[in-house]
C-alpha positions as CSV (number, residue, x, y, z in Angstrom):
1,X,33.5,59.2,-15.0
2,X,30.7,56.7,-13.2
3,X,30.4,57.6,-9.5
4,X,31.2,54.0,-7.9
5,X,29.9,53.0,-4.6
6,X,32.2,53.5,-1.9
7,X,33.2,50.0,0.3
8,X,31.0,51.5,3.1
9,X,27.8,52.0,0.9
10,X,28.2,48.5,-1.0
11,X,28.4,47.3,2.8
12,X,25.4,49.2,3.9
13,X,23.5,47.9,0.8
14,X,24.5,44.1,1.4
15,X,23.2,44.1,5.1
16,X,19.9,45.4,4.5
17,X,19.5,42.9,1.3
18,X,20.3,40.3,3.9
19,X,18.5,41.6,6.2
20,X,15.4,41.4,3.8
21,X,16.5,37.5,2.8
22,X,16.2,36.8,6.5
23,X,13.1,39.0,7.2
24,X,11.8,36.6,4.2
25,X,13.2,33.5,5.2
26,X,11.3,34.4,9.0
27,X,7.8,35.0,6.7
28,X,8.0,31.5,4.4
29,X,9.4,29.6,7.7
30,X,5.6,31.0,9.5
31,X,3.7,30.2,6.6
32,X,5.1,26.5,7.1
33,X,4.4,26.3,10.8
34,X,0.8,27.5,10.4
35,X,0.6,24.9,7.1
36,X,1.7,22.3,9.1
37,X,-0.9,23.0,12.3
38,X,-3.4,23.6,10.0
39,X,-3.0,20.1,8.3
40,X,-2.6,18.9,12.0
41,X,-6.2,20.3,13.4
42,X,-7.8,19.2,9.9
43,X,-6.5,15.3,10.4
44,X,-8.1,15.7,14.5
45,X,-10.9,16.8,13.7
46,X,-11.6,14.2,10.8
47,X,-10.5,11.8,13.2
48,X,-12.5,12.6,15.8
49,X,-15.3,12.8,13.5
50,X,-14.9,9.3,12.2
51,X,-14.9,8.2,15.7
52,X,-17.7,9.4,16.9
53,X,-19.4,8.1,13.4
54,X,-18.6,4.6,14.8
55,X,-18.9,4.8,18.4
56,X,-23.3,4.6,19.2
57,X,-24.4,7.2,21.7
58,X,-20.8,9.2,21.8
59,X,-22.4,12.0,23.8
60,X,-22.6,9.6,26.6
61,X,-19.0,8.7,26.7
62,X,-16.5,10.9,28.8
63,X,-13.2,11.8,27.2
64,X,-11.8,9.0,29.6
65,X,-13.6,6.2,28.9
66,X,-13.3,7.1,25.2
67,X,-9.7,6.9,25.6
68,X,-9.9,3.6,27.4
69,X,-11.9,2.1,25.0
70,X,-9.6,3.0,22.2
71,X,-6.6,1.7,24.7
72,X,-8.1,-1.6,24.6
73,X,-9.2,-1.8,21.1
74,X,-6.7,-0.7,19.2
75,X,-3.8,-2.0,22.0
76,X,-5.8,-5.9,21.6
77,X,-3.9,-8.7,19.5
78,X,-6.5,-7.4,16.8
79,X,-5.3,-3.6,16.8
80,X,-2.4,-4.9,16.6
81,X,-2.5,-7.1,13.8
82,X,-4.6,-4.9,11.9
83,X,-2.4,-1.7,12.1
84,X,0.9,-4.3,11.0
85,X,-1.1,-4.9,8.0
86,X,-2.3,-1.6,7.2
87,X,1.5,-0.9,6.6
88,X,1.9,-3.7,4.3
89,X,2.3,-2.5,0.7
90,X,-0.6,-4.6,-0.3
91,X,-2.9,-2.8,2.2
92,X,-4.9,-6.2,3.1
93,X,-6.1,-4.9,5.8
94,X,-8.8,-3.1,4.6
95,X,-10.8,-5.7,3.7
96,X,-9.8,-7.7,6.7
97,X,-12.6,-8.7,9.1
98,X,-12.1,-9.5,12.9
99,X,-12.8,-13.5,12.0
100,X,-9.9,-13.2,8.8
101,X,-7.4,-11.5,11.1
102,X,-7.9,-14.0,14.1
103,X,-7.3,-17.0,11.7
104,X,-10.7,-18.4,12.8
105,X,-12.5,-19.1,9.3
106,X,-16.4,-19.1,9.9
């Protein structure tokens, strides 16, 4: 006759194979988190990069006034406008010019 597992050994077995699923589920959810932070620090410092690509001198500039100037910018009637469009579908507002977007027409 086949030895069968007693109730207490197929118990023992099923805790330590969930014990393993959660000991895996702890691994996949660590590999997310740094996936995710890593995508995070890659989109700054692209960012950051393309700012100080647009901004003359940016050595010159503090962290504050930096700030400030994007506060302005980007907080104007312009920003405004322009980010609105740059959720449109269409995506307009990538060719949109400062003159296109305040309805002046040159």
């Amino acid at each position: 006759m086949a030895e069968r597992k007693t109730i207490d050994q197929q118990i023992t077995a099923a805790q330590e194979e969930l014990k393993q699923k959660e000991n895996r589920l702890k691994e996949l959810m660590r590999k997310q988190k740094k996936a995710e932070r890593d995508a995070r620090t890659k989109r700054l410092i692209e960012r950051g990069a393309i700012l100080e690509s647009l901004i003359t001198d940016p050595l010159t500039l503090t962290n504050e006034q930096i700030k400030t100037f994007l506060q302005r910018t980007v907080g104007s009637s312009y920003g405004v406008s322009m980010r609105e469009k740059m959720r449109t579908p269409t995506g307009e507002a990538t060719a949109a010019t400062p003159e296109t977007a305040q309805g002046s027409g040159v």
